[in-house]
C-alpha positions as CSV (number, residue, x, y, z in Angstrom):
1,X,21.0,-13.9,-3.2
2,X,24.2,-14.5,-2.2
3,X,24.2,-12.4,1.4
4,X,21.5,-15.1,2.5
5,X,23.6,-18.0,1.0
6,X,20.8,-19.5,-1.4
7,X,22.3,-21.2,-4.5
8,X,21.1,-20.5,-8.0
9,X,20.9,-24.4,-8.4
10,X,17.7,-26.8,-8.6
11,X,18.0,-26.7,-5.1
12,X,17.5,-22.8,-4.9
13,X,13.8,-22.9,-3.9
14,X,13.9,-25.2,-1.3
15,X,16.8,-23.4,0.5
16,X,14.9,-20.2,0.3
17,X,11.9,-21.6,1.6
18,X,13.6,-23.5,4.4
19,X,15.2,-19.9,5.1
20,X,11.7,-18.3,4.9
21,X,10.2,-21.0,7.2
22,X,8.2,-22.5,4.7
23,X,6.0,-20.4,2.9
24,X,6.8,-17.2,0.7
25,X,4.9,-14.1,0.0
26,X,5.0,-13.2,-4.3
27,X,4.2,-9.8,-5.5
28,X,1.0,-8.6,-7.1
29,X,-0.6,-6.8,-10.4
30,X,2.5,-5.0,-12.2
31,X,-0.1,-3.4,-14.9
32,X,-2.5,-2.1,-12.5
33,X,0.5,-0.3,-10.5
34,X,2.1,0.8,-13.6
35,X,-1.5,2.5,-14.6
36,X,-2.2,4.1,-11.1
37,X,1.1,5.6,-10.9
38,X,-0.2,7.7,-14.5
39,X,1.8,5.1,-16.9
40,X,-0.4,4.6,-20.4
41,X,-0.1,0.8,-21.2
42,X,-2.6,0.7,-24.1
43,X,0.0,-1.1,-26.1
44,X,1.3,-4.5,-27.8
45,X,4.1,-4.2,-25.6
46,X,1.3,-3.7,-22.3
47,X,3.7,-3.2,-19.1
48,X,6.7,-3.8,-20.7
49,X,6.2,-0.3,-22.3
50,X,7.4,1.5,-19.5
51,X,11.3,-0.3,-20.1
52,X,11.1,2.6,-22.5
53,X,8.9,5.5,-20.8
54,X,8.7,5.1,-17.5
55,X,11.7,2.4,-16.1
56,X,11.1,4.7,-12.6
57,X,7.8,3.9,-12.2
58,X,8.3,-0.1,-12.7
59,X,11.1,0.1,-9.7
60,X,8.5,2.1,-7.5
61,X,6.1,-0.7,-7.7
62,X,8.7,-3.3,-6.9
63,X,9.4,-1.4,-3.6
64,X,6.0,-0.8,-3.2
65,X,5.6,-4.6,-3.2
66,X,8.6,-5.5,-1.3
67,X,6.9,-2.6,1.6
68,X,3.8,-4.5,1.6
69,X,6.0,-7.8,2.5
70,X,6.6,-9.6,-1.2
71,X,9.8,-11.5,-1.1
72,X,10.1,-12.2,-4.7
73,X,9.6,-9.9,-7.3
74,X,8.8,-10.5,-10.8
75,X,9.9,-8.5,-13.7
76,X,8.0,-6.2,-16.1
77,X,9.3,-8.7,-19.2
78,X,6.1,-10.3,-19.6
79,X,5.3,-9.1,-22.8
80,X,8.9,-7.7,-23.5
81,X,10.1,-9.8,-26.7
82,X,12.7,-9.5,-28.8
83,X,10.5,-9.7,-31.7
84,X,8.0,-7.3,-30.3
85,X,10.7,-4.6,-29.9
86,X,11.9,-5.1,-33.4
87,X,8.6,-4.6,-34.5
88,X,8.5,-1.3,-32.8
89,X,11.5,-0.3,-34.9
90,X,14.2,-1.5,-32.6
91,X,17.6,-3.4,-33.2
92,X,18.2,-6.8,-32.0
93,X,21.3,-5.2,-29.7
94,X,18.5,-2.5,-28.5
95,X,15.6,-4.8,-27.8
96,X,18.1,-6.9,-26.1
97,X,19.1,-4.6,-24.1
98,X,15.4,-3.9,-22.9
99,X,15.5,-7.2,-21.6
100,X,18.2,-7.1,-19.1
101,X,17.0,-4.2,-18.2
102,X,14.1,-5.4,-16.4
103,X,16.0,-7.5,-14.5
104,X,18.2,-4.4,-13.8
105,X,15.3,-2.4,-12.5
106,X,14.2,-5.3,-10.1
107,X,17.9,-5.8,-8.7
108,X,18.3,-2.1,-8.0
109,X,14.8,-2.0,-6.3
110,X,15.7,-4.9,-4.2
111,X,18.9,-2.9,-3.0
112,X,17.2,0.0,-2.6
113,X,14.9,-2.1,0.0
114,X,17.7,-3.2,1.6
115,X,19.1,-0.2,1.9
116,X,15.9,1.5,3.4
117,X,15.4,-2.0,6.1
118,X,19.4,-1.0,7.1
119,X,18.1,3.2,7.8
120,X,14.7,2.2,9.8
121,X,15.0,2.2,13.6
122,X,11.7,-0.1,13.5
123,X,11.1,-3.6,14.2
124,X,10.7,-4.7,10.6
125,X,7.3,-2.6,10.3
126,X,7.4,1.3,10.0
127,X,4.6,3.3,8.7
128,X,2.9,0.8,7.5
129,X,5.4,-0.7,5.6
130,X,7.2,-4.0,6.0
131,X,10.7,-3.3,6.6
132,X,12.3,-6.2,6.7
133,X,16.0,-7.4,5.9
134,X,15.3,-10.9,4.4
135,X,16.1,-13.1,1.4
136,X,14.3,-11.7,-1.5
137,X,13.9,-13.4,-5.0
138,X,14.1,-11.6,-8.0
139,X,11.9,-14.1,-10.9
140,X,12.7,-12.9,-14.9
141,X,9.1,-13.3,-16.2
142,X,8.6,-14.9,-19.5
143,X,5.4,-14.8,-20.8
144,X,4.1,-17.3,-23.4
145,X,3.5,-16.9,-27.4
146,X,0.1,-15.6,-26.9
147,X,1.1,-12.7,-24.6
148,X,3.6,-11.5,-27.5
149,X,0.5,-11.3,-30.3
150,X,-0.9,-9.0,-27.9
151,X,-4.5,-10.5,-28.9
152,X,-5.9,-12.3,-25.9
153,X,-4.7,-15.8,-26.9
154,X,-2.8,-16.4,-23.6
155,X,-6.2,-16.8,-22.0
156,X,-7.3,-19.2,-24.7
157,X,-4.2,-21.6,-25.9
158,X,-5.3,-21.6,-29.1
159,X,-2.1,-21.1,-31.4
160,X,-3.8,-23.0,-34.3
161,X,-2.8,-26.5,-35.8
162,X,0.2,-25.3,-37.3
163,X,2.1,-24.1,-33.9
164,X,4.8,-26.7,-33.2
165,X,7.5,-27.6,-29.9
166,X,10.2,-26.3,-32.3
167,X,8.9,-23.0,-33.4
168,X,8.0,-22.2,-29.6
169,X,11.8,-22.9,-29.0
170,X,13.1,-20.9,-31.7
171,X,10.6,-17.5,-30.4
172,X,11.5,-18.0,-26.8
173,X,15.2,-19.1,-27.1
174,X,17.0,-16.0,-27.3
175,X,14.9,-14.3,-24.8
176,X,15.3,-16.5,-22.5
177,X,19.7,-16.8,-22.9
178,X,19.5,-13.4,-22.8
179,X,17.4,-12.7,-19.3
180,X,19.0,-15.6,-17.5
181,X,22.5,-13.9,-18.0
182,X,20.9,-10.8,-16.6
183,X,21.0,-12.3,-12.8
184,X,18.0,-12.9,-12.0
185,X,17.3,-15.8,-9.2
186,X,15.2,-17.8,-11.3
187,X,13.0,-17.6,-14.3
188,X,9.6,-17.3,-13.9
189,X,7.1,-18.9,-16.6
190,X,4.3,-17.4,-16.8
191,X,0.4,-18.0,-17.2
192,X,1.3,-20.8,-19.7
193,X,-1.5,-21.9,-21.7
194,X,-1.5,-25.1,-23.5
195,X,0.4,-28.3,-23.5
196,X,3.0,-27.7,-26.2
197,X,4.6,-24.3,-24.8
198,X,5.3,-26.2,-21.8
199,X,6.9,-28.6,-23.8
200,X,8.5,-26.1,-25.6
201,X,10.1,-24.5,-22.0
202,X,11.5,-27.6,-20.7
203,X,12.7,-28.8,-23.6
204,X,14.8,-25.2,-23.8
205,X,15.7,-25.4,-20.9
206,X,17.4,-28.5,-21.4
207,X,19.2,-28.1,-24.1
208,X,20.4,-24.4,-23.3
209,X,22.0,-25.5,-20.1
210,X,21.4,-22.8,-18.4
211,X,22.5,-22.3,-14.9
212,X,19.6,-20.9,-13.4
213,X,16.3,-22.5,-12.0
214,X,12.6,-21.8,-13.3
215,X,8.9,-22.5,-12.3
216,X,6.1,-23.0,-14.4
217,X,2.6,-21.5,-13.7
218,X,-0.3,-22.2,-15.9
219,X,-3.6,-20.7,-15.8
220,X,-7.3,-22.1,-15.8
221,X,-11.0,-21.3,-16.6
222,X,-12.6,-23.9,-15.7
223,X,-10.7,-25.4,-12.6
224,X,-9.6,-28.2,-14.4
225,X,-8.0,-28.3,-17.2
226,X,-5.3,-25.0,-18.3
227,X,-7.2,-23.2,-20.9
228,X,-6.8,-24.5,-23.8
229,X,-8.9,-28.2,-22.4
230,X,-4.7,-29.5,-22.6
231,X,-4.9,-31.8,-19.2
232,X,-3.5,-29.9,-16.1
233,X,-1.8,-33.2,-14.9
234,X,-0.2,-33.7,-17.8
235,X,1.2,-30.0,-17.9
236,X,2.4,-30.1,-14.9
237,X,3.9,-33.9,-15.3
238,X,6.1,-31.9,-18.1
239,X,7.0,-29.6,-15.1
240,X,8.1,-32.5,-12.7
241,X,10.0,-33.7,-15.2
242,X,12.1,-31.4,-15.7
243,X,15.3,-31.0,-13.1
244,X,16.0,-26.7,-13.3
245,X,11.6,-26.4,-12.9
246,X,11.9,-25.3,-9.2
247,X,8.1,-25.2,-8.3
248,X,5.3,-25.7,-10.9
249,X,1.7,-23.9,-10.2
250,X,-1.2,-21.6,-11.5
251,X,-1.2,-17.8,-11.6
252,X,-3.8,-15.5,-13.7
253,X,-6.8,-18.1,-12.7
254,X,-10.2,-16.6,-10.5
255,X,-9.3,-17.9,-6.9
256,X,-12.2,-19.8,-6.4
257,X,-10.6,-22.3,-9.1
258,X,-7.5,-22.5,-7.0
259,X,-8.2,-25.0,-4.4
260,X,-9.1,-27.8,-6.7
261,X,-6.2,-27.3,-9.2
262,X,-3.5,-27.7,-5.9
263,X,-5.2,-30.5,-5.2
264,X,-4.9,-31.8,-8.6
265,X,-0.8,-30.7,-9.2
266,X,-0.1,-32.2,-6.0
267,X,-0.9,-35.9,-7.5
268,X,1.9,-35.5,-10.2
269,X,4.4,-33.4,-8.4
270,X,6.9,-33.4,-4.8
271,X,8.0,-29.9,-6.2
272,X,7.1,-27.0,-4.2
273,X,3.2,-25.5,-5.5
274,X,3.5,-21.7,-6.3
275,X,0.0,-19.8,-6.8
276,X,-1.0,-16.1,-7.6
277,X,-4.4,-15.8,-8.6
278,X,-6.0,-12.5,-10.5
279,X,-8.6,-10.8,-9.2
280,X,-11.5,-13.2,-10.4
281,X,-12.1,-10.5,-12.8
282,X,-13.1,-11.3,-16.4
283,X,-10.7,-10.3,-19.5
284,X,-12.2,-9.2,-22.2
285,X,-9.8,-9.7,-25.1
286,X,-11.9,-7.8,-27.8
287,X,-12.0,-4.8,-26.0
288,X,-8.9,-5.7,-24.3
289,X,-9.9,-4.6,-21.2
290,X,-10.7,-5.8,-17.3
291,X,-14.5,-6.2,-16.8
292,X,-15.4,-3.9,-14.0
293,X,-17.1,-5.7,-10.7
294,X,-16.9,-8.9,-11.7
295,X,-13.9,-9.9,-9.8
296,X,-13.8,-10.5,-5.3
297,X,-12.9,-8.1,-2.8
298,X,-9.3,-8.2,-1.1
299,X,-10.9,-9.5,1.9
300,X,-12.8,-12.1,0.0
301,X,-9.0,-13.0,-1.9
302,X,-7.5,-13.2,1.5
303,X,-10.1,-15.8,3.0
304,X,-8.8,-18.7,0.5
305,X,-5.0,-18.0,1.7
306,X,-4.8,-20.4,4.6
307,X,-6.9,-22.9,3.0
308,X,-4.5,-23.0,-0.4
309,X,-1.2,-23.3,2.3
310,X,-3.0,-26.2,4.3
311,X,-3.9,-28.2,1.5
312,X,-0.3,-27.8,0.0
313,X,0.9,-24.5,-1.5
314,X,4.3,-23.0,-0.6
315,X,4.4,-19.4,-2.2
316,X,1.2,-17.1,-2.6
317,X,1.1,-13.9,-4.1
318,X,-1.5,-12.0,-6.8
319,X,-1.7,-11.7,-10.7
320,X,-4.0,-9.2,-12.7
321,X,-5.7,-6.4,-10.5
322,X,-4.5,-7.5,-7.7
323,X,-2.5,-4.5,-5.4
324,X,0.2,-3.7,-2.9
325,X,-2.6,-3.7,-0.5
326,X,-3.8,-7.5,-1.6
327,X,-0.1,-8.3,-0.7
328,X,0.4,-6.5,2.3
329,X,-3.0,-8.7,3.4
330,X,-1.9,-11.9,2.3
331,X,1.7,-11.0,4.1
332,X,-0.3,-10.7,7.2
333,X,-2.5,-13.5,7.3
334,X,0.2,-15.9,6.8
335,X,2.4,-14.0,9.6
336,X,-0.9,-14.3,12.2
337,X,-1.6,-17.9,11.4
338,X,-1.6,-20.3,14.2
339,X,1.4,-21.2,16.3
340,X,-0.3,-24.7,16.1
341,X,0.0,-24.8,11.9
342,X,3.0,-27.0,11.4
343,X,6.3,-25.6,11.1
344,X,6.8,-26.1,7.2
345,X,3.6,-24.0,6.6
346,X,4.6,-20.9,8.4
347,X,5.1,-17.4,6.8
348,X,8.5,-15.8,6.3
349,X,7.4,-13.0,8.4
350,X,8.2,-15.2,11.8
């Protein structure tokens, strides 16, 4: 980020969103892109199968987000692990290598975008598409434990009795050295679901020393509580407390949950409140699949947006099933809302 001046320091996310004019737009669904565009994801690895098939079709739906009005971008490394490459039959150098390369992928599509906002002759909005020069994030995701087994237990917490702080370290360690040399902006900790992994984060990040900042988003089924019954405040105490933990939040929870728990972060943190919400739609981790219709409309997703800025969020985007489309809507709502909103809580569209 350095042609907009934004420092990869604790102080990165502030600068950005003073720069943005106080509110940011965060992309959507990755999987749900990935599987329009023809890619196969029924595998361990989910979206991060397409480092290996289909690298392409992950940069198309990065500029398809960044179109729609996105200004960060998060990386198909979600379920990318070292340990979950080497299980596929790959070397430590190899399924390192995977790694950087979705941060690769997401720099080059953020260049490309550039590159296309430089060509158009329109006032930032051409066919449709937002074409915008402005600062763009790029966010290394790093999905907990539970992602890696591939078995559903990112939605539940539940690593048993025997999981400790330590052995998280030790999983995540070298995954996460080896992403935040790959340049992203920030690293993006994702849908984290119990107590102990976000121990486990800040904790790493600590004692790695590493020179780039992070948020922490957990995710909830009840409203309440992250889901495994591990107190929200106290998660998201762990996140306060720790200096390179940029903005702290919930992603991957039904967005009628949302408005309580950014009313309930907000009593144990000053640090900027980052939410993208799935579809409401239920996962159903024995079949390992989205439960059709039980999730809302975009328009329904879009009518929370205001709300969740007023009461205190500071970057919005979508999880699971949401689209380009639920992005591009969200972009627009917070570009139309009132003049009147204070300045802090306007979009980066203005």
């Amino acid at each position: 980020m350095e042609a907009f001046n934004i420092p990869a320091t604790p102080s990165l996310m502030k600068e950005f969103l003073r720069q943005t004019g106080g509110a940011a737009v965060i992309d959507g669904g990755l999987a749900t892109e990935l599987e329009r565009h023809g890619a196969d994801l029924n595998d361990p690895l989910w979206s991060a199968k397409c480092l290996l098939t289909s690298p392409h079709l992950i940069r198309s739906v990065h500029l398809d987000y960044l179109e729609a009005g996105a200004d960060i971008i998060i990386t198909a490394s979600y379920q990318a692990t070292i340990q979950g490459f080497e299980a596929k039959g790959f070397s430590r150098e190899q399924s390192e290598s995977l790694l950087k390369k979705s941060v690769e992928i997401a720099l080059e599509a953020r260049q490309m975008y550039y590159e296309r906002c430089s060509k158009s002759s329109s006032d930032g909005i051409g066919d449709g598409k937002v074409l915008k020069k402005r600062p763009i994030l790029v966010a290394a995701s790093v999905g907990s434990y539970g992602a890696y087994l591939a078995d559903g237990s990112e939605y539940s917490g539940d690593y048993g009795d025997a999981m400790t702080v330590k052995a998280l370290k030790e999983f995540h360690r070298r995954r996460v050295q080896v992403l935040a040399g790959a340049g992203p902006d920030l690293i993006a900790f994702e849908t984290v679901p119990n107590k102990i992994e976000a121990q486990a984060y800040a904790e790493l990040l600590e004692e790695e020393h590493l020179k780039i900042p992070a948020w922490f988003t957990f995710n909830s089924k009840d409203g309440v509580n992250v889901v495994s019954g591990d107190s929200l405040l106290q998660c998201a105490s762990i996140a306060e407390s720790c200096k390179q933990v940029v903005a702290v939040g919930i992603n991957c929870t039904p967005p009628r949950f949302i408005q309580d728990l950014i009313l309930a972060i907000k009593k144990v943190t000053t640090k900027p409140i980052v939410i993208y919400p799935n579809s409401g739609e239920r996962y159903d981790a024995d079949r390992k699949e989205w439960v059709q219709n039980t999730g809302v409309k975009d328009e329904d997703f879009i009518s929370y947006v205001n709300k969740w800025c007023e009461i205190g969020a500071s970057l919005v985007g979508g999880c699971c099933r949401t689209t380009p489309s639920t992005i591009k809507a969200i972009h627009r709502t917070l570009s139309h809302r009132s003049p009147a909103a204070p300045k802090e809580k306007l979009a980066t569209c203005l």
